[in-house]
VMD Tcl script that draws the C-alpha trace (Angstrom):
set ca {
  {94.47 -46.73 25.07}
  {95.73 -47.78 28.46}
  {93.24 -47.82 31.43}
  {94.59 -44.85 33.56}
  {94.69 -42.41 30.58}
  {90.91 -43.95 30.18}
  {90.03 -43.30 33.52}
  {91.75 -40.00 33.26}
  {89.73 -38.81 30.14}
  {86.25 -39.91 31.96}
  {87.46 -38.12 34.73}
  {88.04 -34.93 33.03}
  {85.12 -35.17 30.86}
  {82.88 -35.31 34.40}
  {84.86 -31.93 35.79}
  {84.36 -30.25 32.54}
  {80.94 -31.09 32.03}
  {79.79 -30.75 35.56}
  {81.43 -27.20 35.82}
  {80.69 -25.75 32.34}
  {77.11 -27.44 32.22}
  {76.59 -25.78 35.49}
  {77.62 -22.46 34.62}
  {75.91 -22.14 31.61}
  {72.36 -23.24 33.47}
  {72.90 -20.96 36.47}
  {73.73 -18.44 33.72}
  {70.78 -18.70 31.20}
  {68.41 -19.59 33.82}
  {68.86 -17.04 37.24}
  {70.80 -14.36 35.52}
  {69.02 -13.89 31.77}
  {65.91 -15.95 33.29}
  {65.49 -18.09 30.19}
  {64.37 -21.58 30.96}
  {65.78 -24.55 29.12}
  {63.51 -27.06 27.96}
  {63.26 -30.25 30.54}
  {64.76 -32.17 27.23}
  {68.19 -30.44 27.76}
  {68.23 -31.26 31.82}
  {67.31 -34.49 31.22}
  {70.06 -35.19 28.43}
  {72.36 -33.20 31.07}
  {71.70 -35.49 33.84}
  {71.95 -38.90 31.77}
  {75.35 -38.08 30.25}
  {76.62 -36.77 33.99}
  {75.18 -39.56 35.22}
  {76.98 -42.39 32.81}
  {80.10 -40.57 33.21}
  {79.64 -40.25 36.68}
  {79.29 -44.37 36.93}
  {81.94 -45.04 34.84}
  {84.19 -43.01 36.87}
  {83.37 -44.86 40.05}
  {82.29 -48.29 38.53}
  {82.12 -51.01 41.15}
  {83.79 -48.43 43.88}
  {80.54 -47.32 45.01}
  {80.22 -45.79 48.17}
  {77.71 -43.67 50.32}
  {79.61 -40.62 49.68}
  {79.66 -41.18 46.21}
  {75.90 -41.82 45.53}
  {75.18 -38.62 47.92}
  {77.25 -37.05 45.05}
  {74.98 -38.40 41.95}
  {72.01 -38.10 44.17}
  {72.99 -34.32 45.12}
  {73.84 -33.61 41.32}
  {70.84 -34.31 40.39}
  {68.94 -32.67 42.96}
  {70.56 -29.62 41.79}
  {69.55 -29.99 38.25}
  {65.77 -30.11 39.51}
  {65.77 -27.52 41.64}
  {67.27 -25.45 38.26}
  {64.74 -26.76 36.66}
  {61.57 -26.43 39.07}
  {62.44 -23.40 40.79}
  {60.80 -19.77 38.85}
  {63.75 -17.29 39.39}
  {61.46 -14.69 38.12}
  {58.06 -14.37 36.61}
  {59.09 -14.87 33.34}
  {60.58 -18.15 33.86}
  {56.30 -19.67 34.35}
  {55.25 -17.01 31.81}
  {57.27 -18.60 29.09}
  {57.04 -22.92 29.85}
  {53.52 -21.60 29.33}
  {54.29 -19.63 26.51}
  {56.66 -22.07 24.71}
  {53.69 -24.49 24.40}
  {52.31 -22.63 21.60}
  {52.76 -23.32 18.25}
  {51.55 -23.20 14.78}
  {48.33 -24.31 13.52}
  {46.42 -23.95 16.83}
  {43.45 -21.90 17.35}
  {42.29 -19.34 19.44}
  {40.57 -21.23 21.81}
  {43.44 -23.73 22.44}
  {45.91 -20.61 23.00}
  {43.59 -19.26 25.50}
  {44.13 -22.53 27.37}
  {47.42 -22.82 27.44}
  {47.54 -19.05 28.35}
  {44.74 -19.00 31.25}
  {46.11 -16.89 34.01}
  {47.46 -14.09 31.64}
  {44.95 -11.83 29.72}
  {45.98 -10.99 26.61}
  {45.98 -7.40 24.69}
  {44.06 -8.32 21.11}
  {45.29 -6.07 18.21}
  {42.37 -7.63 15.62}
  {44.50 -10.51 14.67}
  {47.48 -9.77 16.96}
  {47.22 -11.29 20.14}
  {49.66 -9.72 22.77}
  {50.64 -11.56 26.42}
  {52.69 -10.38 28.88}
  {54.37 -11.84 32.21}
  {53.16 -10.44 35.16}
  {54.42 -7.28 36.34}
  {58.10 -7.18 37.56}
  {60.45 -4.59 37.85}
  {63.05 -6.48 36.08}
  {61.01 -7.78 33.04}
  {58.49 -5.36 32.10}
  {59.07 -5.18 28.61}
  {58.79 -8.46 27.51}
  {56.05 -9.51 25.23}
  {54.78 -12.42 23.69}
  {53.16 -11.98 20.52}
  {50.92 -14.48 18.66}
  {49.59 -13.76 15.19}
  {46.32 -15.50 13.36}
  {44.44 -16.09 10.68}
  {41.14 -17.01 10.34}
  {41.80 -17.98 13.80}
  {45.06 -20.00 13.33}
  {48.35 -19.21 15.03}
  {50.33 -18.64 12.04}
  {53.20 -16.73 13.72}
  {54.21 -16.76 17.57}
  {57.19 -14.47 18.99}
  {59.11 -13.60 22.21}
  {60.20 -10.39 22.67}
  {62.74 -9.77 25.46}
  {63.57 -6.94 27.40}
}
mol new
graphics top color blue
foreach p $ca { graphics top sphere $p radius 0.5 }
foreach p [lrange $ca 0 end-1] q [lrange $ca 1 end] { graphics top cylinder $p $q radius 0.2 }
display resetview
């Protein structure tokens, strides 16, 4: 492989990447307000970031780096930013798992009361007119998550 169709290829892989990648965030997290896990940013911004270097190799410039550097501003500002209130409700939310017990999901969950159906616990974000039917529902036994669901508008 020559080194113009190289460059070429690195190139393209950046556009498509950058504009796809971007897309796809906006879209899962402003529009259907479901936060990606940090792991998937961070993944993002390494592979944009390689690419990116590649590209430019030892043709750095001020403009350039304002590029990388604004790039990855954006990607925290995707990341940090709570387009609505179920975005905090559910990086709290997503921390629960099987096999802990009551006590521990109360701690994770402080800041939202929860609706106790005997061994159904029920949490929900805080009131919104655009997510008002989501739940999060999180089952035990013998006081041991055993079961822990999202339900979406």
């Amino acid at each position: 492989m020559n080194r113009s169709f190289g460059n070429f290829l690195i190139h393209a892989s950046l556009i498509v990447l950058t504009f796809f990648g971007l897309v796809i965030f906006l879209v899962l997290e402003v529009v259907s307000a479901l936060p990606l896990p940090f792991k998937i940013y961070l993944w993002f911004g390494l592979v944009w970031t390689v690419l990116f270097l590649l590209r430019v190799r030892s043709n750095f410039s001020p403009p350039r780096m304002g590029l990388l550097a604004g790039m990855l501003g954006l990607l925290l500002v995707l990341y940090i930013t709570p387009w609505s209130t179920r975005k905090p409700f559910l990086r709290q939310f997503n921390r629960i798992h099987e096999g802990m017990t009551r006590q521990e999901v109360a701690q994770v969950m402080a800041g939202y009361k929860p609706s106790r159906y005997g061994e159904k616990w029920v949490y929900q974000p805080r009131p919104s007119r655009r997510f008002d039917s989501d739940w999060g529902d999180i089952y035990f036994e013998n006081g041991i998550v055993t079961k822990v669901f999202f339900s979406p508008d």
